[in-house]
N, C-alpha and C positions, 0 to 999 in steps of 0.2 A: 335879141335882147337876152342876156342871162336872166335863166330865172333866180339868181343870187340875189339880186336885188330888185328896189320895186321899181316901177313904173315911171319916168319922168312925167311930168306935164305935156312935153309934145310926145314921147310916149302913147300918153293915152290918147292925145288927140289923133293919133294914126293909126293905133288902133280902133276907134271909134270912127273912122272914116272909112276904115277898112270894112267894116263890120256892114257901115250901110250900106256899100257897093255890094257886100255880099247879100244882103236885104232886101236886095231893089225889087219893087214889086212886079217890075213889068220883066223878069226873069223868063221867058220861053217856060224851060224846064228845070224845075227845083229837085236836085237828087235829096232825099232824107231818110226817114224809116220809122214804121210802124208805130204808132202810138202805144201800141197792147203789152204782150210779154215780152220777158227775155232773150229772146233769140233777135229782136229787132230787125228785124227785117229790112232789105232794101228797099224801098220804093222810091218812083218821081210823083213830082207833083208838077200840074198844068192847070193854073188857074186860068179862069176865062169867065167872062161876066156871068153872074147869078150861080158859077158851079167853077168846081174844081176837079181834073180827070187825076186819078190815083191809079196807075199800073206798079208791079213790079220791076225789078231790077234784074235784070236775067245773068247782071256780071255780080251782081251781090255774093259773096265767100259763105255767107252764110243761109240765106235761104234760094239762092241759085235761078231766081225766077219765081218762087213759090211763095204762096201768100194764101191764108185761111180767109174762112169768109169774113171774120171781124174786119182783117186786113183791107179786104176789099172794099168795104163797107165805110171802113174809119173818114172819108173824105164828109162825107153827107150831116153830119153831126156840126162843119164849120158854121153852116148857117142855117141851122137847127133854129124853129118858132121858140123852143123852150131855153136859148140861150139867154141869160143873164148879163145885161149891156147898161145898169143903174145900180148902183151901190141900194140896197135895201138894209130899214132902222124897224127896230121893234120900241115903240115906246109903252111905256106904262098909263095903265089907265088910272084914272082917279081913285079906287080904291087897292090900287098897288098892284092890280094884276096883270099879266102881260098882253099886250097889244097885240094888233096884225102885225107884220112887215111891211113898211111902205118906203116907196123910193124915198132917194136921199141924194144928195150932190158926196163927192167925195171930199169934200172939207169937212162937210160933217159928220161923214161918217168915219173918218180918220180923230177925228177932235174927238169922238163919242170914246174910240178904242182908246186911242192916250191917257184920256180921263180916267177911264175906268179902269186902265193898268195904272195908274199913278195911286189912284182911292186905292186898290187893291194892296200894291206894295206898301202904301204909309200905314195901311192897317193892318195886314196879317206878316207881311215879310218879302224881301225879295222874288224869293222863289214861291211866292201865292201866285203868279203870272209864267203861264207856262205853254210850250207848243208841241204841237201832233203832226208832226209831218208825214210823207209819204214817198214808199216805195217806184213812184214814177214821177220825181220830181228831177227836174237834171242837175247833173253835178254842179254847175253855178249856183242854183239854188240854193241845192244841199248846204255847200260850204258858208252861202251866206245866210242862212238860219240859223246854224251853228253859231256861226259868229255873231248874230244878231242878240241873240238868246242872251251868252256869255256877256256881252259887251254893253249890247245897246240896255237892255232887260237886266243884265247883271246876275243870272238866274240860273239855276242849276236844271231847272224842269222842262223836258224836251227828250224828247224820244219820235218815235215813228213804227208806222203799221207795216213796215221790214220783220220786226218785233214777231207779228204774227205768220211769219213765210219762210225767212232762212237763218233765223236764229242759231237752231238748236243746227244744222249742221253747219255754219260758222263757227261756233265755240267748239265744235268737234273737232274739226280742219284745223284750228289755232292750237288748240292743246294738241293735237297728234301731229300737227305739218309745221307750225311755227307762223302759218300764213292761210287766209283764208280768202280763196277766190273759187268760185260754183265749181267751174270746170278747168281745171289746170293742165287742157290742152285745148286745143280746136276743136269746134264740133264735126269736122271732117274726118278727125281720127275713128268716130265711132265704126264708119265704114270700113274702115283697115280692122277691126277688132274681133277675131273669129269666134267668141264666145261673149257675150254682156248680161250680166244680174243686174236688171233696173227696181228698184225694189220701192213699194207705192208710188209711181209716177203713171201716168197715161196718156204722153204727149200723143197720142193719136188723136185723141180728141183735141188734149189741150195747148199744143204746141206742135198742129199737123206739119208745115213746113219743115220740120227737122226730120220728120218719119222719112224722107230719102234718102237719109244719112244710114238709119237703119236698113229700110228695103236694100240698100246697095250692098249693105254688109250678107244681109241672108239672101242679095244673087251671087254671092262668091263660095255661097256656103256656111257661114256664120250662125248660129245658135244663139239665141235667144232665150232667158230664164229672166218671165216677171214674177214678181213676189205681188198678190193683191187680193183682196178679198173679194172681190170683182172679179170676174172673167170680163174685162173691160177689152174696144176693140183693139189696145196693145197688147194686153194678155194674149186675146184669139190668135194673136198672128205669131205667136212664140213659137218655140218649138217647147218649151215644159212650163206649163203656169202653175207656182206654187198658190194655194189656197188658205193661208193661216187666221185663224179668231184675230182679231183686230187688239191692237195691246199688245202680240207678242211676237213681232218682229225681232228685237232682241234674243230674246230665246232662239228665234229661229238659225240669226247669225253663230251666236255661239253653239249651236248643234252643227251647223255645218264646218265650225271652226274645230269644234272638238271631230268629227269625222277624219277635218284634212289630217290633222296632228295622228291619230292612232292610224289612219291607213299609210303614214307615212309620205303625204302631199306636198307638207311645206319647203317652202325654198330655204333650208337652214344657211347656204354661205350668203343668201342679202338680209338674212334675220340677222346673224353676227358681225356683216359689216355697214349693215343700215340704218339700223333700230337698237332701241332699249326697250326692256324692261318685258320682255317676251315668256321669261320666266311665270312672272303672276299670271299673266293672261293663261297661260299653259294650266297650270293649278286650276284657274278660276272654272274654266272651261270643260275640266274634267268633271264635270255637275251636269254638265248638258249631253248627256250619251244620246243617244239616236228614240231610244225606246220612250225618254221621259219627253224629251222634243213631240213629237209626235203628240203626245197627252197633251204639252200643252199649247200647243200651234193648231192642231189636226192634221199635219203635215205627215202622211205616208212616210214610215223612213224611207221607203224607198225613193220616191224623190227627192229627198237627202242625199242619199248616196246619190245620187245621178246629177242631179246640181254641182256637186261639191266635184266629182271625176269631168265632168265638161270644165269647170273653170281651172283645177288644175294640167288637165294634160293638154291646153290653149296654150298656144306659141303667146297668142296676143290676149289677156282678155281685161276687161273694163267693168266696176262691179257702178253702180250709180245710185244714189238715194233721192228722194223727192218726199214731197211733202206726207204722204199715207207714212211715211216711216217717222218724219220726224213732227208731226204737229203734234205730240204728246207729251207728257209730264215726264217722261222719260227718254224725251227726242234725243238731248244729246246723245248721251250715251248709247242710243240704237244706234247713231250714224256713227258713233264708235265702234260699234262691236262690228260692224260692215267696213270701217275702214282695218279694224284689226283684220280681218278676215284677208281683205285685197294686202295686208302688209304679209302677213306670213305668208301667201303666194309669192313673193318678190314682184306686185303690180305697180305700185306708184315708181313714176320714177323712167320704168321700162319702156320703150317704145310702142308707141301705141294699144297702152293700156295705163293701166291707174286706178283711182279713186274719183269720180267728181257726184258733184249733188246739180240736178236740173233747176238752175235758177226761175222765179216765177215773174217778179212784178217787171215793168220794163224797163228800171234804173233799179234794181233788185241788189245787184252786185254795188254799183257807183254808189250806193242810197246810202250803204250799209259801212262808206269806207272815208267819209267826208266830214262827219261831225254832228249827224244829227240824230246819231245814238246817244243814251244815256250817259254812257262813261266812254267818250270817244271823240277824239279832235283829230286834224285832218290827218289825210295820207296814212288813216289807220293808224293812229296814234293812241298811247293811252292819254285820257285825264286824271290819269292816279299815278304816272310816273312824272317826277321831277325835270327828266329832259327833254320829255316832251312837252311839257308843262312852258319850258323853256323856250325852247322851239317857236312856239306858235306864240305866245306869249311876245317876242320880239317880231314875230312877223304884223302882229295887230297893234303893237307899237306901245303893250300894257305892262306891268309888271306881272310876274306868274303870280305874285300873291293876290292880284285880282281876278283869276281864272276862279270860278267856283269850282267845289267839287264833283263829282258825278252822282247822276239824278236817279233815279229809280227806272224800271223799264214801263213798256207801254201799257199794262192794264193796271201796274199797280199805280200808274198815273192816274189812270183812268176812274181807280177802284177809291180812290182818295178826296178823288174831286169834292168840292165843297165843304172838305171836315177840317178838324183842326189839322194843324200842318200842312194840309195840301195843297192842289194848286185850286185857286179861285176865281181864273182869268183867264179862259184857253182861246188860245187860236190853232184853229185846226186847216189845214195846206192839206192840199193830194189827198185826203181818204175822208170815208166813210163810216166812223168808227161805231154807229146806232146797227148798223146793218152785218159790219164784216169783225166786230169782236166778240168776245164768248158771252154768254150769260146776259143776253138785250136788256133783260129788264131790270138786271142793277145798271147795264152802264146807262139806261135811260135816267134813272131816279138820281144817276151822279151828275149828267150833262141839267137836269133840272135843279141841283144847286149851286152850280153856278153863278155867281154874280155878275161875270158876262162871257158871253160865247161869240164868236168870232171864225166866222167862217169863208175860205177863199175858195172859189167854185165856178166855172160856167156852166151848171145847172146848180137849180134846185135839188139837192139831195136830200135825201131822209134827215140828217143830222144838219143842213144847213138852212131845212124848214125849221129847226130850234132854235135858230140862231139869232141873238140879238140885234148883229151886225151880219151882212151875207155883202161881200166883194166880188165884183164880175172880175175875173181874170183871164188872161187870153190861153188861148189851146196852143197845141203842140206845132201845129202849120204854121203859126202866128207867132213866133218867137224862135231866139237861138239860142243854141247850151251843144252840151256833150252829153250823150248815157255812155252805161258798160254795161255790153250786155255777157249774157253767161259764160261766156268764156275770157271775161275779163279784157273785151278786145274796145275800148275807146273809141266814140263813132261821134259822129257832129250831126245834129239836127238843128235843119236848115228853112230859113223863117219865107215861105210861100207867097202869103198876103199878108198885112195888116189886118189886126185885131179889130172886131168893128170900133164906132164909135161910141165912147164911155167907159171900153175897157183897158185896163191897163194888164202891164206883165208882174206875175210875181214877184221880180229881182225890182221893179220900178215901185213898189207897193214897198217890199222890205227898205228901199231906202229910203220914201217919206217918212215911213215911221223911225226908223230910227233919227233922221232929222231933225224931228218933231221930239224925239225923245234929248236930244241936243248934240247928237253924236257932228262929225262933221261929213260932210258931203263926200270929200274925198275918200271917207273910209268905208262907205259901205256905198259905192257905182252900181248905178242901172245896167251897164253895160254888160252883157255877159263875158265878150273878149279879154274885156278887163278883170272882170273877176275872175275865169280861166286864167288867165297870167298869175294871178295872187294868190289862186289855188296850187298853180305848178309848184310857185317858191314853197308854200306852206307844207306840202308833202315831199317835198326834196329827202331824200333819206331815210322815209320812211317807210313800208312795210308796201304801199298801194304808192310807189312814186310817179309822178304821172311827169316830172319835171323834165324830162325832153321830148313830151309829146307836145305840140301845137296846133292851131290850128289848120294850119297849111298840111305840114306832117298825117293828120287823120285824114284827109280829103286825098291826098297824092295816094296813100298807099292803102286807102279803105279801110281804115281803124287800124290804129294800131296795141298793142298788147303791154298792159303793165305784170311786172314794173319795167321801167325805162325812164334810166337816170340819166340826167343832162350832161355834156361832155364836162370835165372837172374844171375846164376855163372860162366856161359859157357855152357859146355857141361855135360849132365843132370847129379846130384849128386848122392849119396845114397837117395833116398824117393823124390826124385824131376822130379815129372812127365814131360817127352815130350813134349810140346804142341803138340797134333794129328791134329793142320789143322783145318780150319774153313770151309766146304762144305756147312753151311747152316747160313747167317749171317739174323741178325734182332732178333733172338727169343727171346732177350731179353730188348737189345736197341739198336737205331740206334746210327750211328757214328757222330753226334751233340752234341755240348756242352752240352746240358740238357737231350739227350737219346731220345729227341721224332723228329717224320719227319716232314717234314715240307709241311704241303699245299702251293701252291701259285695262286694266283691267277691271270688267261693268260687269252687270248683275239684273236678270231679267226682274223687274217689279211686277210688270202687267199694265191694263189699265188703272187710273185712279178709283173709277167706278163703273160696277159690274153687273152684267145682269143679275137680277133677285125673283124673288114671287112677284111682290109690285111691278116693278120694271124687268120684264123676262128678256128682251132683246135689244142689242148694241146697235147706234144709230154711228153710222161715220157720212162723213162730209166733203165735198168737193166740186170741181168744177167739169161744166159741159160743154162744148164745142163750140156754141153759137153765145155765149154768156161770157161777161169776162167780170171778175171781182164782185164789189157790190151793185154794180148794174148800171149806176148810176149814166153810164155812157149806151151799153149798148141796147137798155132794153128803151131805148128808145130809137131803138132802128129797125126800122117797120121788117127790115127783110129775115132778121134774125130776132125779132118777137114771131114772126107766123111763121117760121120752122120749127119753131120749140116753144108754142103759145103756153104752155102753162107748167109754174114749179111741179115738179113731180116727185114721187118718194120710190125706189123701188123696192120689190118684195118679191120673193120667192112663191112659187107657186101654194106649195105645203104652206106655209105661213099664211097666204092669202088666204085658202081653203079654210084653214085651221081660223079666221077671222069670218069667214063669210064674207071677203072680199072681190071684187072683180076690177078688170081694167078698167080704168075712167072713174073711182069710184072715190069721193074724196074722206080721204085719210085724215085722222086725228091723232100725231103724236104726241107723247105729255113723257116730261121729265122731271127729277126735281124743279127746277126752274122755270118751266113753265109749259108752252102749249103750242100748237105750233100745226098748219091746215094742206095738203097736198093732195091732188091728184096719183092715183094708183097706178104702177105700172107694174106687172107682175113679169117678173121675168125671171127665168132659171138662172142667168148667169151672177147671179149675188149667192152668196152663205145663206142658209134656212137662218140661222140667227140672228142674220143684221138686216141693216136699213141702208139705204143711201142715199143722200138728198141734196142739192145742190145749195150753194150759198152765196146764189145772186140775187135773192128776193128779196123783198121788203115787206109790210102788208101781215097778215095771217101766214105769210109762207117763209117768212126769216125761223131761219135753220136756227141761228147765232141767239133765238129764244130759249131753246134745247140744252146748247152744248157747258161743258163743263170747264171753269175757272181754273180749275187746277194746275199751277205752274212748274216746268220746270226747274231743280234747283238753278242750274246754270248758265241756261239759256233765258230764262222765264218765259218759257214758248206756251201759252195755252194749250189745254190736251185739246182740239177740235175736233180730233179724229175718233173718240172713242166715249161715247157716253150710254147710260143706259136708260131704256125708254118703254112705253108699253104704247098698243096702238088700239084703236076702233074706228070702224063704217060709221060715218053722218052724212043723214041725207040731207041738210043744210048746212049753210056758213052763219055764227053766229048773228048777223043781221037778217038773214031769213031768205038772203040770197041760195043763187046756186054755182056761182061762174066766181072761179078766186078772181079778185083785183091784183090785175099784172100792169098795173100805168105805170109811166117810167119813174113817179115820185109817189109811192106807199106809206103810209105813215105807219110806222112796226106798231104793231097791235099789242102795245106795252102794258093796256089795260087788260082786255078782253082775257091774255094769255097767261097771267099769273096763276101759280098754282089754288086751287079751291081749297085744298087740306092742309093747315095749319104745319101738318108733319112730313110734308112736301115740299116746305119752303125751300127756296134757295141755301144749297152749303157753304160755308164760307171759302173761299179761294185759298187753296193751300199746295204748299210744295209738294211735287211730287216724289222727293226725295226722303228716305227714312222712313219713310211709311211700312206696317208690319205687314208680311205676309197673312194670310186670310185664315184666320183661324176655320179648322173643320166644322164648326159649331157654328160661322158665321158673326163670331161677336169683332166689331170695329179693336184695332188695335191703337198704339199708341201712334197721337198725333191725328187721330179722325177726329174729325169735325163733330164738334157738340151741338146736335139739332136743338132749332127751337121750341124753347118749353122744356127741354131735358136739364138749362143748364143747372150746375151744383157743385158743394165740393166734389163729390165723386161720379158725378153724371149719372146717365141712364143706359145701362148696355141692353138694347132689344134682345132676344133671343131668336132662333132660326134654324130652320130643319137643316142638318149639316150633309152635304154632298160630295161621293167619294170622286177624288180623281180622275177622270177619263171615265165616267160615266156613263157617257154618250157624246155622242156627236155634237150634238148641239150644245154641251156642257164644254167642248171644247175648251182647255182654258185655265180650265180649274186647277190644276193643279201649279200654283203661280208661286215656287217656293219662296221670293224674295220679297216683300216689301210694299206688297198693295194691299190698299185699305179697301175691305168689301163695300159695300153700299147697299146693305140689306138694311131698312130703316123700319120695319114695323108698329104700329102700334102697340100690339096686345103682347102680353104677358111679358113684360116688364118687370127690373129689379133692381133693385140700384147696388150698384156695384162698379169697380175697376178692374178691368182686363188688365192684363200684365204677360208681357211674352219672353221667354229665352229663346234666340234664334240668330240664325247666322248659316253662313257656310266657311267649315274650318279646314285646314288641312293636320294631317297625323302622321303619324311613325307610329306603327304596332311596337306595344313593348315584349307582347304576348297577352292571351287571351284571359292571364290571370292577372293582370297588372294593367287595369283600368288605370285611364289615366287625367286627371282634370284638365278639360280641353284650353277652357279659357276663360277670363275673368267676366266675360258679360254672361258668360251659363251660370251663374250664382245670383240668389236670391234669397233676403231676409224678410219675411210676413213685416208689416210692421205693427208695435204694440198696439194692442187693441181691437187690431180687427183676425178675423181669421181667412184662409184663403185654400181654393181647393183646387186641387188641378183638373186642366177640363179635357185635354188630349197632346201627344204626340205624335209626332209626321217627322220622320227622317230620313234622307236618301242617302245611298251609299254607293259611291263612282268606282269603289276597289274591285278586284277580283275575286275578293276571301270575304265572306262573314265576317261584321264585326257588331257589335255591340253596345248600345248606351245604357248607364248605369245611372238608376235617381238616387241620389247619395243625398238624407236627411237629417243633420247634425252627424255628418261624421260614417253614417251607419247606413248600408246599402237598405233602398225601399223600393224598386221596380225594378227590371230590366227588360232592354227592348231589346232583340236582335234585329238587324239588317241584313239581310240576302245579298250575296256579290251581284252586284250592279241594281239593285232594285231601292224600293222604295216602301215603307209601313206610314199607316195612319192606325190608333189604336185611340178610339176613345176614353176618356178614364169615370166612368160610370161610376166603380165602386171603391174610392178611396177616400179614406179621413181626411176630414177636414188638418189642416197646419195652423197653429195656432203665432199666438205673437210673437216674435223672435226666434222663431224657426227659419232655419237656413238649410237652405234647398241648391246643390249641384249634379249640373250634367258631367258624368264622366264617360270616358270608351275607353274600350279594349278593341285589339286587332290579334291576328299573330303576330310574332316578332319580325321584324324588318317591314311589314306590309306597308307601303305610301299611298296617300289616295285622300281624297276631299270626304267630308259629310255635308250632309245639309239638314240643320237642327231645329226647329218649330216645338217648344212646347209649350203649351199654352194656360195660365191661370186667372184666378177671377177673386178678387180681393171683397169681402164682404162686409 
């Protein structure tokens, strides 16, 4: 059947008869694969009365025989005591408050959800009804969600906890490659690769099965360089583990990028026949010399240079990013500045090497490429362009003008819930979002105004014990679809047994409802075959075309690779080859109008927020070997709860000492937002200044209490990885206990954990973009958050002991010239006033060292009338090789001058200068010698009274 057109009637019935031969319960042996991460693994399955045998796949391409203990494990949960097999209804008590959960038939609890999206949209708006999908849901799914939403719902509101995984290095991959898939080769290539920089990943633990890809690489000889603030056991097995303060990754890239450039590394003939735009990057970069890196990483230049000479003088080498780099307000851009780095090498592209990012969730890549992104329709399509608008539009049978627009991303869905505008009606598929999103205790106070919640689940979850409506749906064994797993490679999961009795499949649930909604039958099928057919047409030409894959096709040849476009007549002719699948993209052009990728040029910011007096040390987050996501699955598998009974925090010895801490000792950490209870493990291999804590808990031990809202401009990736905390020994858990609660359903301790001090509340969720560098005095710049009880015309700027650069060790950091807002929040000695900053990094041409010259129109400043305004410090770096110079020019008439040292860096407080009264105008000017080229970087800072 061409995917050109739809499906006949007897069509589907062939399909649909197909489907359940391949269904049959009494199958021998069921090939499929792992429920858990990305890498998806092969496995069979061998049901047999009361149990199901799960082995691996020893022919499997991708984990070769190998399987983690989740892996192992994942069968025992099919008929799991705590499975969900009754639709459960929360009803209202007589004075309006909410009920238990009590069973319910599925008429009524389908009749309940109609209702309450219909009340919902007649009174607030189409888009008040809105869904939360998830990163492991299969691409049949995905697509018909998507469609559901658009169609049945009519509704712009829809997004997915992909959101919070590979965001920021998708939007990095799209804007530099033209196309965004994890790995854009095989995971077999990493073995051929004689050098690889994996940069925050630690698939040792959290994706062991692939760690053969590596070991085989360093038995040939191969060099390994993890980037982590962890000595984690992938770092241990490196051959150089970089060690950087958390937040500046980027920085580190561009120090290694500014190394290759001056020692003469980069591959200039695939820079000028590959890429644009290398020139800025070049300029940008010259800001990051080796000496200021170091200050603000902690990264020895010397392993700098040794990094940067292993990955250039590599025949093969492969740089990789994962989540430690990019779950911050600044992810994209880090995965940018690492993909710039692998471009000016000449990597992507080149035989076994490249650029890829370690996919996480197990439909990670599929999840992210089908439509159940905010502004995104299938086959990787936009919903803001007109042809694809088009497109899909005629495959659903609508006009484009009834496509909505695109919808906002996943927390600020979240963040909106219940208020005007937002959504009022959620149904939540595949995740966890009380346990696995930033900042618990708003998104609790948002899931509780709600008008109804709506959650599909075969367990009880943290977020689905909220739940108005809770749907049993069936697991992974129990149904058929397709994932892509991280190498973009299309795989069929293949349906074992039947669902018990009372459950249904998610694809059979989305087409009641929309029935019910008045949609027709034939347009949104239970079948999955069917709606894989409907998904091939939909992505036909587009970006993720899946349209000569089948399902026959993924079974014969073990997944195959998009994109893989259908033969142009249909199904292939006499003399009209297959397309075989694209396993290895780049080797000829990228997915850009003109074929070449694109450099950009980024700019290290930091973290959002930073250690201070109150909160003295960085808490980052992650996962552990025997835990997967928000837990919801595994911590209810006896064998991987008592290997790793209890969430734990770790800590450095010196920090422990320096608390009176010891092992086993339970921990209290406290951040703006709240509170949050762990077990001590004291271990060397973390930073003296961070924390580590995993994010499978629920309970007093959810991390996701802690961490910080702060989004992404581009991605809108929450920073998860970098917040700032203070800790203390308690010899009890606030109930009076002593033993954390690890049951497999927690209820997040939303109350208990709010902060005590008014001036500790929660910040508000704000871009990580544009934000000022950190004034040396500590005062919040423009665009920080105005805490509560500060607000006013002019706010309240706390004041704070100012800390010079590279300090110390444990200061790491500090010197963050771009664009982080500090998070020093004090109380006492208070003023009110407005900060005000001139800063930037510029480039120059010396005119000569008498002929200052005005840099650029954002270095000027007018007081405005009435108030006066005083300058509080300057900080400038200088990337040239000669002395240069900034000049304070006040009406006209030179008022300070600062010199800069070839290659170094000044902070000079300004203690003893006149106040500027109203309509004083205030410029940065430099001088250089004549001809000298080279960058500044300019920070000065005022305070408006």
């Amino acid at each position: 059947m061409s995917p050109d057109r739809a499906p006949a009637t007897a069509d589907v019935a062939a399909l649909v008869a197909a489907s359940g031969a391949d269904a049959a319960a009494s199958r021998a042996v069921t090939p499929s694969h792992c429920p858990y991460c990305a890498l998806q693994c092969g496995i069979e399955l061998r049901p047999r009365p009361g149990l199901v045998d799960l082995t691996p796949r020893d022919d499997f391409p991708t984990n070769r025989g190998g399987l983690c203990s989740k892996g192992w494990t994942a069968a025992g949960l099919l008929d799991h005591p705590d499975r969900l097999t009754t639709p459960l209804l929360r009803d209202r008590r007589a004075a309006g408050t909410p009920g238990d959960l009590r069973p319910a038939t599925w008429d009524e609890a389908l009749e309940r959800i109609v209702t309450g999206w219909r009340r919902c949209q007649h009174r607030y708006g189409l888009d008040s009804v809105g869904v939360f999908g998830g990163g492991g849901l299969t691409n049949e799914k995905v697509y018909a969600l998507g469609k559901f939403v658009r169609i049945a719902l009519r509704s712009r509101s829809i997004d997915y906890n992909g959101r919070f995984c590979m965001s920021s290095a998708a939007a990095a991959g799209n804007r530099a490659f033209g196309i965004d898939r994890g790995l854009p080769f095989p995971v077999s290539d990493i073995a051929e690769a004689d050098v690889i920089l994996l940069v925050g990943g630690n698939p040792a633990d959290t994706m062991p099965p692939i760690m053969q890809w590596f070991d085989a690489g360093r038995a040939k000889g191969a060099r390994h360089i993890v980037v982590d603030p962890r000595a984690t056991p992938t770092a241990r097995g490196a051959h150089l583990h970089l060690q950087p303060t958390p937040g500046t990754d980027l920085a580190l890239a561009a120090g290694l990028l500014h190394i290759a450039i001056r020692d003469g590394l980069v591959d200039t003939g695939y820079i000028a026949s590959r890429t644009t735009g290398f020139d800025a990057v070049r300029r940008a970069v010259t800001a990051y010399w080796p000496g200021r890196v170091e200050r603000i990483t902690g990264v020895p230049e010397g392993q700098l240079r040794e990094a940067v000479r292993l990955l250039a003088d590599a025949e093969r080498a492969i740089v990789l990013t994962a989540r430690g780099a990019e779950q911050h307000a600044s992810g994209t851009d880090t995965a940018q500045a690492f993909i710039n780095l692998a471009l000016a090498l000449g990597l992507p592209g080149r035989s076994f090497s490249g650029y890829g990012t370690i996919t996480g969730q197990g439909n990670g890549q599929g999840g992210r490429e089908h439509g159940q992104k905010a502004d995104q329709l299938p086959g990787y399509r936009k919903l803001a362009d007109p042809a694809d608008r088009a497109h899909i539009a005629a495959i659903w049978g609508v006009s484009p003008d009834e496509l909505p627009p695109p919808g906002v991303s996943a927390f600020e869905m979240l963040d909106a819930l219940g208020t005007e505008g937002g959504v009022r009606a959620m149904w939540v598929l595949g995740s966890n979002p009380i346990v696995s999103g930033p900042d618990a205790n708003r998104i609790a106070d948002r899931l509780a105004a709600l008008d109804l919640l709506v959650v599909s689940d075969f367990f009880l979850s943290e977020t689905a014990a909220l739940a108005d409506v809770v749907l049993p749906v069936a697991q992974w064994a129990e149904e058929e679809g397709t994932m892509t797993n991280l190498e973009g490679r299309v795989l069929r999961r293949r349906r074992a047994l039947a669902p018990p009795p009372g459950v249904r499949t998610d694809l059979d649930v989305i087409a009641e409802l929309a029935t019910r909604l008045g949609c027709s039958a034939e347009a949104f099928p239970a079948e999955p075959r069917v709606v894989f057919e409907e998904l091939r047409r939909a992505s036909a030409g587009g970006l993720a075309d899946y349209s000569g894959i089948s399902y026959e096709r993924i079974e014969a040849e073990k997944g195959v690779f998009w994109p893989c476009p259908a033969p142009v007549t249909g199904e292939s002719a006499a003399g009209e080859a297959v397309h075989p699948g694209t396993p290895r993209l780049f080797a000829e052009r990228f997915a850009t109008p003109d074929g070449r990728a694109r450099f950009v040029a980024v700019r290290h910011r930091g973290a959002a927020e930073t250690p201070d007096r109150d909160f003295p040390y960085y808490l980052t987050t992650g996962r552990t070997m025997r835990q997967y996501q928000s837990g919801t699955q595994t911590r209810r598998v006896r064998a991987l709860v008592a290997d790793d009974p209890d969430p734990v925090v770790e800590l450095h010895p010196v920090l422990a000492a320096r608390h009176a801490i010891t092992a086993g000792d339970l921990v209290e950490l406290k951040s703006r937002r709240g509170l949050a209870i762990f077990r001590a493990r004291v271990t060397d291999t973390i930073r003296q200044d961070t924390l580590f804590a995993p994010f499978h808990w629920g309970g007093y031990s959810t991390v996701n209490l802690l961490t910080n809202p702060a989004l992404d401009p581009i991605s809108r990736m929450p920073e998860f990885k970098a917040c700032a905390v203070t800790l203390r020994p308690i010899g009890r858990l606030p109930d009076g206990g002593a033993a954390l609660p690890t049951e497999a359903t927690v209820p997040v301790a939303t109350g208990w954990s709010r902060p005590r001090d008014p001036s500790l509340s929660a910040i508000p969720a704000q871009d990580g973009a544009g934000a000022p560098p950190p004034a040396l005095t500590g005062l919040p710049g423009p665009g920080s958050p105005v805490l509560p009880g500060l607000a006013g015309p002019t706010g309240t700027v706390p004041a704070t002991t100012s800390t010079a650069p590279g300090a110390s060790s444990a200061r790491a950091g500090s010197d963050r010239a771009e664009g982080t807002t500090p998070a020093s929040h004090r109380k006492d000695r208070r003023m009110h006033s407005t900060p005000r900053f001139l800063q930037g990094v510029f480039s120059f041409e010396g005119q000569g060292l008498k002929k200052p010259t005005f840099l650029d129109p954002s270095l000027a400043y007018t007081v405005p009338p009435g108030t006066t305004t005083q300058p509080v410090y300057f900080r400038g770096g200088n990337a040239s090789d000669e002395l240069v110079y900034v000049l304070l020019v006040r009406d006209g008439a030179p008022m300070r001058y600062f010199p800069i040292g070839a290659r170094a860096d000044v902070h000079v407080p300004l203690r003893v200068v006149e106040d500027l009264l109203g309509d004083t105008r205030i410029e940065l000017h430099l001088a250089a010698p004549e001809g000298v080229e080279g960058t500044v970087i300019i920070d000065f800072g005022l305070i408006e009274f």
